[in-house]
N, C-alpha and C positions, 0 to 999 in steps of 0.2 A: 704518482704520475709516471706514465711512460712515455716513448715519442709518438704513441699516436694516440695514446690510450689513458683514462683518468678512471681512477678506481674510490669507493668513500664508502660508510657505514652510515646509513642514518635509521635511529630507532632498531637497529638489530638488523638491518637489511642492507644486504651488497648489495652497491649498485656500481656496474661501469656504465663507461659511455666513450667513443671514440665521435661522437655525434653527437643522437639524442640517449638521456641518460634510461639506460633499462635494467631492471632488477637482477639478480643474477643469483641468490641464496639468503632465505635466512639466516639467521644466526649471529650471535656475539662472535664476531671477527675482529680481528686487530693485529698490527704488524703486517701490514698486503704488500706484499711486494711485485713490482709489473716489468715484464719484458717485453722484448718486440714481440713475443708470438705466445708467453703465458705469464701465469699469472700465480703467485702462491699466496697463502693468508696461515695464520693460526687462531684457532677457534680453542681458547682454552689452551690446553696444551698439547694441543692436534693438530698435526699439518695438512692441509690440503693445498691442491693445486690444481689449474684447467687450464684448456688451450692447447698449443700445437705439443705433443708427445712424438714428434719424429723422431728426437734420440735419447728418449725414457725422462724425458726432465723432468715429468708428473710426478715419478717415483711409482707406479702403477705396477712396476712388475714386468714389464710390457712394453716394447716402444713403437710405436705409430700411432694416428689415429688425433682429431681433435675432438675437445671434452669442453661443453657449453657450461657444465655446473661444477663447483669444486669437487673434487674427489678426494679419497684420501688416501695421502700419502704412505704404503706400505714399509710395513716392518715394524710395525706398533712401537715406535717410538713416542719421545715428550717431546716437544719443542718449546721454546722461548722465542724465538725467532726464525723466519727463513728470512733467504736472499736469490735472488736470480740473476745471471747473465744471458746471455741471445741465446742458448739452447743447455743449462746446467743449472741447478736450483742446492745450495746449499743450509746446513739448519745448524743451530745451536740445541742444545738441549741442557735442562737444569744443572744434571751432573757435570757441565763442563765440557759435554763432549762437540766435535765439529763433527757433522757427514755431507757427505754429497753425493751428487745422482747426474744423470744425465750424459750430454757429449762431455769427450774426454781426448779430443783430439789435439789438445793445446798441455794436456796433464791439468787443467783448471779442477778438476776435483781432488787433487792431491792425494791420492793415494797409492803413489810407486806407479802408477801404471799409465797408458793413452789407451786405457780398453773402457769403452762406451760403458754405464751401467744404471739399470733399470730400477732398482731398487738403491735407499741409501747404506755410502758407506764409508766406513770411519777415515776421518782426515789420517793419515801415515807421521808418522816422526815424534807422536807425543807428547806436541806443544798442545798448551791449554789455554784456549780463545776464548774471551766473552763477548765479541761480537765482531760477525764477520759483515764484508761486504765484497760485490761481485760487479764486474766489469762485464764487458759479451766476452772475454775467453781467458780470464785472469780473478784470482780471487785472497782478498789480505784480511786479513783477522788479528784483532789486537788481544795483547796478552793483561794480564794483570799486574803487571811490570810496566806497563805503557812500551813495552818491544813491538812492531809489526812485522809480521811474516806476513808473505807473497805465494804466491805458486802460482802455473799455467805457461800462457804464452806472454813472451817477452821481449818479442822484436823490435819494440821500442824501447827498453830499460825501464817498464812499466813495475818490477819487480825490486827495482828497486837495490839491487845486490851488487853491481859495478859489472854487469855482464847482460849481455843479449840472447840469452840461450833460453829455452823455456825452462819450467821447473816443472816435473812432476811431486816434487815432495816440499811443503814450506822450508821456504830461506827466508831468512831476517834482510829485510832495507838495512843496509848498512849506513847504520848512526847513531850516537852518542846519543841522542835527543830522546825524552821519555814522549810519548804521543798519551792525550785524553780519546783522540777519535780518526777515525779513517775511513778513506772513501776512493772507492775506485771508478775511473770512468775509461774510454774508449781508447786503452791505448796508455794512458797515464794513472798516474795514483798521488793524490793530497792527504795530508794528517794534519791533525793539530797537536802542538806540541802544550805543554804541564804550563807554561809559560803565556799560555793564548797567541802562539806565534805559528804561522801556517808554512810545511813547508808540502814542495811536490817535486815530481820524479818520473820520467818517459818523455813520451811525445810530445813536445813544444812547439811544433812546426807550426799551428798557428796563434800561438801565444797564450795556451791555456795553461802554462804553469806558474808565468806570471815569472820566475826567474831569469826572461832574458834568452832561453833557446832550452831546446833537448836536455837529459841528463839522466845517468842509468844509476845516480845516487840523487837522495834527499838532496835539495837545497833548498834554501829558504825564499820565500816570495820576496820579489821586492818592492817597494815604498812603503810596507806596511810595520 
């Protein structure tokens, strides 16, 4: 689910609905991921995506233009998973690797650069992520080590690194703590740590980190 959009498979058949619910593709789909303006899925180990492509987020090659049916995601890659943020779509793929597509104005695709791009491409720095997740302009991905790395835009200490600077290249949340999982949302970012103990980091202004205010490092939820 997104905020205005609800996406589901039943019988082999996409259906969204921001309303009433209407078909959208067949196909064995799984892993849908939904932004405010698109939407990505993996069919097998094929990416596609539909929806607004104003700054390449489909991965098409291309950016403009909105797409009612999934399309697929160029550069004949596998996927395991995508993710999306408000205009960037990032993937995992079998071998381990991260890429990403789309705006790049915050460095949220991490790769050295704030240059917009059409087609995906490889996360930069060489960490090895099995699963990422995406914010609208920030994106963290956990290691097999339970480390989390960050990159994008960090004007809240959403990154997690003790600094408010964005990042074009993954940086590690600075902490001891091994994480099972991680999640990013509007400004801030939560894990769960090896322990079952939740911690978060950024934006606290109105109490979504549960630690009590702000913070550009992990800390730990409190009363739990």
């Amino acid at each position: 689910a997104g905020a205005s959009t609800t996406c589901g498979v039943d019988a082999g058949q996409l259906w969204c609905w921001d309303g009433a619910a209407s078909p959208i593709s067949s196909g064995s789909y799984d892993e849908i991921a939904i932004g405010p303006g698109h939407r990505c899925a993996v069919e097998g180990s094929n990416g596609f995506c539909w929806g607004s492509n104003t700054n390449g987020q489909l991965g098409l090659n291309v950016a403009g233009g909105t797409y009612a049916t999934p399309q697929p995601v160029s550069g004949g890659f596998d996927f395991d998973a995508i993710v999306v943020g408000d205009a960037h779509s990032c993937g995992t793929t079998p071998s381990g690797a991260s890429l990403c597509w789309g705006d790049n104005s915050s460095g949220q695709l991490g790769d050295g650069t704030q240059i917009q791009r059409v087609t995906p491409i490889l996360l930069s720095g060489g960490v090895s992520l099995g699963r990422l997740t995406a914010g609208p302009n920030h994106t963290c991905g956990l290691t097999t080590n339970g480390g989390v790395f960050c990159w994008g835009n960090n004007a809240t200490g959403q990154l997690g690194n003790a600094s408010t600077a964005l990042s074009t290249t993954p940086v590690p949340a600075m902490s001891a703590v091994a994480y099972i999982s991680v999640t990013a949302g509007d400004g801030f970012t939560c894990a769960l740590s090896a322990d079952g103990d939740p911690y978060c980091w950024g934006d606290g202004g109105s109490g979504q980190l549960g630690t009590g205010g702000s913070s550009t490092l992990p800390r730990p939820v409190l009363g739990l």
